[in-house]
N, C-alpha and C positions, 0 to 999 in steps of 0.2 A: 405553519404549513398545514394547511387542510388535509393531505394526503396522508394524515398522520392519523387519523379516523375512518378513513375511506377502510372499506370494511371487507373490498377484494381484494387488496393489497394486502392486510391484515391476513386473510384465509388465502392467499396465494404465498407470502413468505413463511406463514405457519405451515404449510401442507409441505416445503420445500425444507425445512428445518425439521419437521416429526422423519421424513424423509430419512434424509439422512443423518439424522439420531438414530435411525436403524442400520447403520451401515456396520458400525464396529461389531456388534452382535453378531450380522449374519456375514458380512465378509473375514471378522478375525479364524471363524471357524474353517475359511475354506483357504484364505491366504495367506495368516496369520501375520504378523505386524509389517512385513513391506507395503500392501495395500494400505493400512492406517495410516504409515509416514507417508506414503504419497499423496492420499486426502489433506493429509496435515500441509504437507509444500502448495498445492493447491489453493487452499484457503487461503495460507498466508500469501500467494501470491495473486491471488485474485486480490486480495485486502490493500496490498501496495497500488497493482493498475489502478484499482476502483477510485482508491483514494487520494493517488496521486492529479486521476482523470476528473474528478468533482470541482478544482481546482483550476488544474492545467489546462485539462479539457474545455472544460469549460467558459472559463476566462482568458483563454489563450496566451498566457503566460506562462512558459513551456520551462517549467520546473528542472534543476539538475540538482536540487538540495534534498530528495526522497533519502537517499543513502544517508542523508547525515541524521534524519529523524528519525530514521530504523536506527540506525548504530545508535545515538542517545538513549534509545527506546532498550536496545539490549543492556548498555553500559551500566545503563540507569537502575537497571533489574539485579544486573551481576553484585554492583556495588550494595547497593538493600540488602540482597542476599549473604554476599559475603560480608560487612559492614556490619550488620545485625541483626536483631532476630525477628524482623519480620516475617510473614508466611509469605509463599510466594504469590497467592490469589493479592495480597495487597499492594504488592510490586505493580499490576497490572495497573491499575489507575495514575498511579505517581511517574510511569515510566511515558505513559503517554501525556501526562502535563509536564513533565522536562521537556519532552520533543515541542509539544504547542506553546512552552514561554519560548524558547527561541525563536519558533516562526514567528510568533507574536513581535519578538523583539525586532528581527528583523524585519519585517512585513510594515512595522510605526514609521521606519527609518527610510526603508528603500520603496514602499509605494506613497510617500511624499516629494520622491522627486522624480520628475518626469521624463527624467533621461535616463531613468533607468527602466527602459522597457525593452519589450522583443529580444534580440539578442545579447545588451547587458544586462539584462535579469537571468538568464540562461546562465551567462558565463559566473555573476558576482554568486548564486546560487555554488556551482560546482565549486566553487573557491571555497566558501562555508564550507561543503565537506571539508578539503581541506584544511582547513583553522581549525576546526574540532575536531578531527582525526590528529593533528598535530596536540592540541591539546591536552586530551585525553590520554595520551601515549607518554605526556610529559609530567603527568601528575599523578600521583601513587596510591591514590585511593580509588583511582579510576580505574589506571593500567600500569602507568609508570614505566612501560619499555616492555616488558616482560610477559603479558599476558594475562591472564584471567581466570583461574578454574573454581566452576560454581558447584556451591555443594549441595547434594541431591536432593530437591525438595518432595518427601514424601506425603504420598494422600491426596493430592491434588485435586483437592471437590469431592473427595471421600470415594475414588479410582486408585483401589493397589498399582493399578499400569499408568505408567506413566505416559507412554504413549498415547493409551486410548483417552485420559485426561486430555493432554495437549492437543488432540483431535476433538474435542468437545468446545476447549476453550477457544480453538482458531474457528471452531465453525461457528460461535455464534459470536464474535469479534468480527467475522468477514459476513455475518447476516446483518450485523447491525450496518457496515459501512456503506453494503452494498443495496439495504436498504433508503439511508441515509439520502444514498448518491441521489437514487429514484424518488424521493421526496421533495429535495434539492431543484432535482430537472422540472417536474409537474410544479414548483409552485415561482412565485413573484420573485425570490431570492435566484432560482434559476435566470430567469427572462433578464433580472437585472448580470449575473456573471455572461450571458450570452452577450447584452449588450454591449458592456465591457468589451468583449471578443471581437465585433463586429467594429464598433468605433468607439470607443475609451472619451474620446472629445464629448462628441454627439451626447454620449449618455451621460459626463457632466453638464453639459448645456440641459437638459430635459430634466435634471434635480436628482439626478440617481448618486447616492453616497457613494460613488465606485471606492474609497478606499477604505470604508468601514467592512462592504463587503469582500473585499478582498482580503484585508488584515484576517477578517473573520473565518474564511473560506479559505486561507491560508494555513491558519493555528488548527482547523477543525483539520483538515486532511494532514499534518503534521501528528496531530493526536494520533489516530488512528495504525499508521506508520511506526511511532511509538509503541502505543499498545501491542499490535502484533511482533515488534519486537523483544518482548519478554519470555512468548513463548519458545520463541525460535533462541534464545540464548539458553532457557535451560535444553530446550533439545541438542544444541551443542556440545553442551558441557565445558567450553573452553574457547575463549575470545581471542582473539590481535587486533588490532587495529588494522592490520592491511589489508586482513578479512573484509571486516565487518565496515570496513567504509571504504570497499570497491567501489569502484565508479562505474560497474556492472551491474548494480545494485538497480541505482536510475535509470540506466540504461532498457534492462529487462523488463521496466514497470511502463516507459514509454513507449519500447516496443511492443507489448501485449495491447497497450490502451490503441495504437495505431492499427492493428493488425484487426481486434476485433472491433474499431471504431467508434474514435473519440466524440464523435457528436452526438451519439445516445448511450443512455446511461448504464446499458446491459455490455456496451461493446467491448469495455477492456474485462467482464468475466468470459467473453470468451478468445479473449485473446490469452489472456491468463492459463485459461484449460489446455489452450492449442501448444502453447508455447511450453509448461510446464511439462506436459506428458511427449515435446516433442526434445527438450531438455534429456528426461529420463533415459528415452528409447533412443536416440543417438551420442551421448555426451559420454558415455561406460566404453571400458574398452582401449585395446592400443589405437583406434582410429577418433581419438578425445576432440584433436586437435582440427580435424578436417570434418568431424561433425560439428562443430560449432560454426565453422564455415558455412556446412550448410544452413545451421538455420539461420545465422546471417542473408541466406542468399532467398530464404522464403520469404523475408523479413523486407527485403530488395524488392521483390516481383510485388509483395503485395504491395507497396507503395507503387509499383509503374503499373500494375495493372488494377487495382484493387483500393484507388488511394481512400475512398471513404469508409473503407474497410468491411467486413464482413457483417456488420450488426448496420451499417450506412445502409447495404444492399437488402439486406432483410425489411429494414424502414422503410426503401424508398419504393419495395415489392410491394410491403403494405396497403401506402397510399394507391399505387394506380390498381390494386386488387377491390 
C-alpha cells in the first residue's frame, strides 16, 4: 500500500494522535476520570465500526460475527491474565490472533462456497457468536458457567491510572485501525473488496483473488476487534458470557458504520462518535428503556432519509464543490 509513505497522511494522523495525547492532561484536570472513560468507549467504538466497515463495508458482506471477535478478544485476555503471569501489554497481541485464527478459520471454509453469500453469511456469521458463546461458558478455563473476575493489572505502559493507561492503549489501537481502514480504501486491495461488493462473479472473471482477499480482510478486521477487546475486559473487571457476546455488540458497530457511512472510510468514526455520546446522554436514568428506542428511531430516519449516510453526503459535497 503506497499510502503507507504518503507523508500527509502520516502528518495528518500524527497531528490527530499528539492531539489527543493531550487530552488526559488537560481534561483529567477539569473533568477528572468520566471524560477519560468516555474517550476510552469512544475509541473502542470507533475501532469495532471502522473495523468491522473495512471488511463489511467494503466488501459487502454484512458481517454479524463482530461480537464474537470482541468477546474472544476479551476472553482471550481474561484467560492470560488469570491463567498466568503474563503482563497485560502482552495479552494485547495474542487476544487479537485468537479472534483473527477463527475468522481465518471460518473465512477458508465459508468464502469457498458460493452459497454462502448475502444473507447466509449474515445469519451462519450471528450463529458463530452463538457456538463460541456456547463454548466458552462450557469450558472452565474460559468461563465455565460462572463468570470471570480479572485481577488488576498494575502499571499499564508505566501509568499508576489505570484509566488514563487504557485511554492511551484504545487511542492508538483505534489510530492504527482507522488508519489501516484509509490505507485499505486509497490502495489496489480496496478497488479489489469494492469489486467484490459490486459484482463478486465479474471480479472473478477479470483475475481478482476475491477469496484471498476476503479470507484476509476478514482475519485483519477480526484482529482488531480482538485487540480492543482486551482493553475493555480489564476495564470491566468481570465477564459473562451473556454480556460480552450480545448480539448488540454487532449490531452497534453496523449501525454507526450505516449512520456515518459505509462507503467511505471516515464514515463509521463518525457514526461511532454520534452514537457513543448519544448512548451516554440518553441510555442513564429511569427513562433507559425508551431511550434506546430513541436512538433506534435516529438510526430508522437516517436510513429513509440519509441512507449513504453522513460521511456519503460530506463526499458527494466534495465532488460537486
Amino acid at each position: 500500500m503506497t499510502l503507507l509513505s504518503d507523508r500527509r497522511s502520516w502528518i495528518g494522523f500524527g497531528g490527530a494522535g499528539l492531539l489527543l495525547a493531550l487530552y488526559p492532561p488537560l481534561i483529567g484536570r477539569i473533568g477528572g476520570d468520566f471524560w477519560i472513560t468516555l474517550a476510552f468507549q469512544i475509541f473502542l467504538w470507533v475501532t469495532l465500526a471502522v473495523s468491522w466497515n473495512f471488511f463489511s463495508g467494503y466488501s459487502g458482506y454484512a458481517s454479524f460475527g463482530h461480537g464474537a471477535f470482541f468477546g474472544v478478544g476479551m476472553y482471550a485476555t481474561a484467560a492470560l491474565l488469570v491463567r498466568t503471569n503474563l503482563p497485560f501489554l502482552a495479552t494485547l497481541p495474542l487476544a487479537g490472533l485468537a479472534a483473527a485464527a477463527l475468522a481465518w478459520l471460518v473465512g477458508m471454509v465459508v468464502f469457498r462456497l458460493p452459497q454462502f453469500r448475502d444473507e447466509l453469511f449474515s445469519l451462519l456469521t450471528l450463529a458463530m457468536t452463538f457456538i463460541v458463546a456456547t463454548i466458552v461458558n462450557n469450558v472452565d478455563w474460559l468461563d465455565g458457567g460462572g463468570g470471570v473476575f480479572l485481577r488488576q493489572a498494575e502499571g499499564i505502559g508505566g501509568w499508576g491510572d489505570n484509566n488514563v493507561a487504557l485511554y492511551y492503549l484504545s487511542l492508538v489501537i483505534a489510530l492504527s485501525c482507522v488508519y489501516l481502514a484509509y490505507a485499505i480504501y486509497h490502495s489496489r486491495w480496496g478497488q479489489a473488496l469494492f469489486a467484490i461488493r459490486d459484482d463478486e462473479d465479474v471480479a472473478d472473471g477479470l483475475g481478482v483473488p476475491t477469496i484471498r482477499y476476503k479470507v484476509g480482510t476478514f482475519a485483519l478486521s477480526a484482529f482488531f476487534a480482538g485487540v480492543i477487546g482486551a482493553p475493555q475486559a480489564l476495564f470491566l473487571g468481570y465477564l459473562e458470557t451473556a454480556t460480552v457476546f450480545a448480539v448488540t455488540t454487532p449490531l452497534l458497530a453496523l449501525m454507526m458504520a450505516i449512520l456515518g457511512g459505509a462507503s467511505v472510510w471516515y464514515g463509521p468514526i463518525i457514526g461511532a462518535v454520534i452514537i457513543t455520546l448519544l448512548r451516554q446522554l440518553l441510555t442513564a436514568g429511569e427513562t433507559a428503556v425508551l431511550n434506546q428506542m430513541a436512538i433506534g428511531m435516529v438510526f430508522i430516519l437516517s436510513i429513509l432519509f440519509i441512507p449513504q449516510g453522513i460521511g456519503g453526503i460530506i463526499q458527494e459535497r466534495r465532488r460537486r464543490g
